[in-house]
N, C-alpha and C positions, 0 to 999 in steps of 0.2 A: 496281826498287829505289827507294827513298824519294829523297829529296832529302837533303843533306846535312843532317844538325842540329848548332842551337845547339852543344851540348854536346860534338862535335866539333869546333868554331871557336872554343872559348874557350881552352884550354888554346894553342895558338899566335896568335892574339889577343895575348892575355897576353904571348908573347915580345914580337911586333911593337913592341906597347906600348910596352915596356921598349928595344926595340933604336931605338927611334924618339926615346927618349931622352927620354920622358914618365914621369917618375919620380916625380910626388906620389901623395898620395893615393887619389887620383881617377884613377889609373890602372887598375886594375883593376878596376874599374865601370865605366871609357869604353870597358875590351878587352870585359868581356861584353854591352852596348850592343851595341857595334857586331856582336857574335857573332848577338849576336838578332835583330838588324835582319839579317842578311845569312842566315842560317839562313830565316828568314819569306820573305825575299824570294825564294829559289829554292823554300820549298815552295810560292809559290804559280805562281813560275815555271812550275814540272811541272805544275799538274793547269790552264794554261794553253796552254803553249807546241802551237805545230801546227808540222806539216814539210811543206810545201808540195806541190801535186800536182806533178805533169813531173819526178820522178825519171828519170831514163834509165834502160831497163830491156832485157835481150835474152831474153826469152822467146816460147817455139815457140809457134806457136798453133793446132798441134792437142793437145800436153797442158796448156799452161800453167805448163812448167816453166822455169825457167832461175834471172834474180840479176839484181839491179842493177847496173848497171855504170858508175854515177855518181855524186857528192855527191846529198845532201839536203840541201833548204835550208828556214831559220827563217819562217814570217811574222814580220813586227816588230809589236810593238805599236801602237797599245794591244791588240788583238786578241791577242796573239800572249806575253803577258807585263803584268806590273804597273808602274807607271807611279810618278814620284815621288808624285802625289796622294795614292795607296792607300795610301803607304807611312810618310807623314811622321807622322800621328796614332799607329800603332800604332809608330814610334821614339823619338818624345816619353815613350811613355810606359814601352820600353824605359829612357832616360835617369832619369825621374823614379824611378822603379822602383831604380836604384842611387845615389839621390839628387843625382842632377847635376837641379837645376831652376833656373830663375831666365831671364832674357831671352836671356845667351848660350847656356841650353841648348835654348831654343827654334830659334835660331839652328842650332844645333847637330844639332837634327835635322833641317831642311831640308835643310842641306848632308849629311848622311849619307843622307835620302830621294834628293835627287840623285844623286846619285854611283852609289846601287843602280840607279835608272831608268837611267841613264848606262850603267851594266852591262850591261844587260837589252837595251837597245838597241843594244851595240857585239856582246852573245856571236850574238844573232840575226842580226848584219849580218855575222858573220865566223865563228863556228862553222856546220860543216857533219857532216848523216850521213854516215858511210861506207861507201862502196861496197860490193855483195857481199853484199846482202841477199836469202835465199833464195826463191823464188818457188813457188808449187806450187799449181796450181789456180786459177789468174789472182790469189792475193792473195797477198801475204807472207808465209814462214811462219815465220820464226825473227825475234829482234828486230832491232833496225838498232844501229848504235853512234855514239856522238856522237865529233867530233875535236875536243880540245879548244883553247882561243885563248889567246896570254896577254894579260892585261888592265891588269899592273899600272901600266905606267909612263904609258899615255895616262888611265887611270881619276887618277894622281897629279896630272896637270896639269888635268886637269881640277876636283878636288878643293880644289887651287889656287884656283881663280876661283869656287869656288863657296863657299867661304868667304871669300872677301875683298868677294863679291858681300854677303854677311850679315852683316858689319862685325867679323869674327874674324881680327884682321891681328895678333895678339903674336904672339912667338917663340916659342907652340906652336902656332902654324896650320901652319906645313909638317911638324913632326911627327905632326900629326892626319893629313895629306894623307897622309901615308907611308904610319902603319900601317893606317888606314882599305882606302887602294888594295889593299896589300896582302892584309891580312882577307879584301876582297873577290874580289881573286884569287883565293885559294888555296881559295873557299867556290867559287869557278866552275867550277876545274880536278878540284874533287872531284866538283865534279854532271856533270861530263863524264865522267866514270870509275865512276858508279854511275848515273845514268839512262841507260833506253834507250827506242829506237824501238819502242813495241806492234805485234805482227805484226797481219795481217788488213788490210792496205792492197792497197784493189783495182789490182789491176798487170796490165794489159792488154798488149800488145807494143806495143813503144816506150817506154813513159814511165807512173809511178804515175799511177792518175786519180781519187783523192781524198786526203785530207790525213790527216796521219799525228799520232797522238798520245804522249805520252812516259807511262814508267811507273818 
């Protein structure tokens, strides 16, 4: 399945926004920003992300039949997922795009570029596949399932410092931090619920012994 889109992260965006108590104008251009930034960043997540060999696995090894019977785990980036670099030019111009431009909104997409790397490198270090993935014929054969992590309140303080790091210190910077964290959560928790593990990973007894792709 795809990765979550934009178009499904704006319409609660938009709550965030509002519950975060970011009420001008410019609110709802900051909710679809940050939707689009966070929608981009998981698809590029998927057609990146790998699940590392040494799954634990208990299959016979004269049919080649059994199941994993352990997590799968992320590589981390930069291999493994997009990085704040990739991501800062393609939010600027998110931003620009709902006319947030000028020095704080450059500002503005560094700290929202971070925050997704920030993402990307916390769901890899702590989301894991789930056990109980079919085997038949020494490879995979059904897909694997992700578990999903919540991100929002260490992605918040982090958000924190990485605006204040880009000189965005008035009394909406921890509103941003909110609903941004947020946004990005709820974009993370969906990609755990709609991507999965592609079957066809060579699984030999003991343990998977090549790296596994998301679809």
């Amino acid at each position: 399945m795809p990765a979550p889109a934009a178009s499904q992260l704006e319409g609660p965006a938009n709550g965030f926004v509002k519950g975060a108590g970011i009420l001008g104008e410019d609110g709802p251009g900051l909710a679809k920003a940050m939707a689009d930034a966070t929608g981009l960043a998981l698809t590029l997540f998927l057609s990146m992300a790998m699940v590392m060999p040494g799954i634990p696995a208990a299959v016979d090894p004269i049919s080649g039949s059994g199941a994993t019977g352990g997590p799968g785990l992320f590589m981390p980036p930069p291999a493994g997922g997009p990085g704040a670099q990739q991501l800062e030019g393609p939010v600027q111009g998110f931003l620009s795009g709902q006319g947030l431009r000028g020095e704080d909104a450059g500002a503005l997409a560094k700290v929202i570029a971070a925050t997704l790397g920030q993402a990307v490198q916390l769901f890899t270090a702590q989301a894991q596949v789930a056990p109980g993935i079919a085997v038949a014929g020494f490879v995979t054969a059904a897909p694997g399932l992700l578990i999903p992590v919540p991100l929002a309140s260490t992605l918040e303080n982090l958000a924190k410092g990485f605006l204040q790091q880009n000189g965005l210190r008035g009394d909406d910077a921890p509103k941003i931090a909110q609903a941004l964290s947020q946004v990005i959560d709820l974009g993370f928790t969906m990609f755990a619920g709609q991507a999965m593990v592609s079957p066809g990973i060579a699984c030999p007894p003991g343990a998977s012994a090549a790296p596994g792709r998301l679809m």
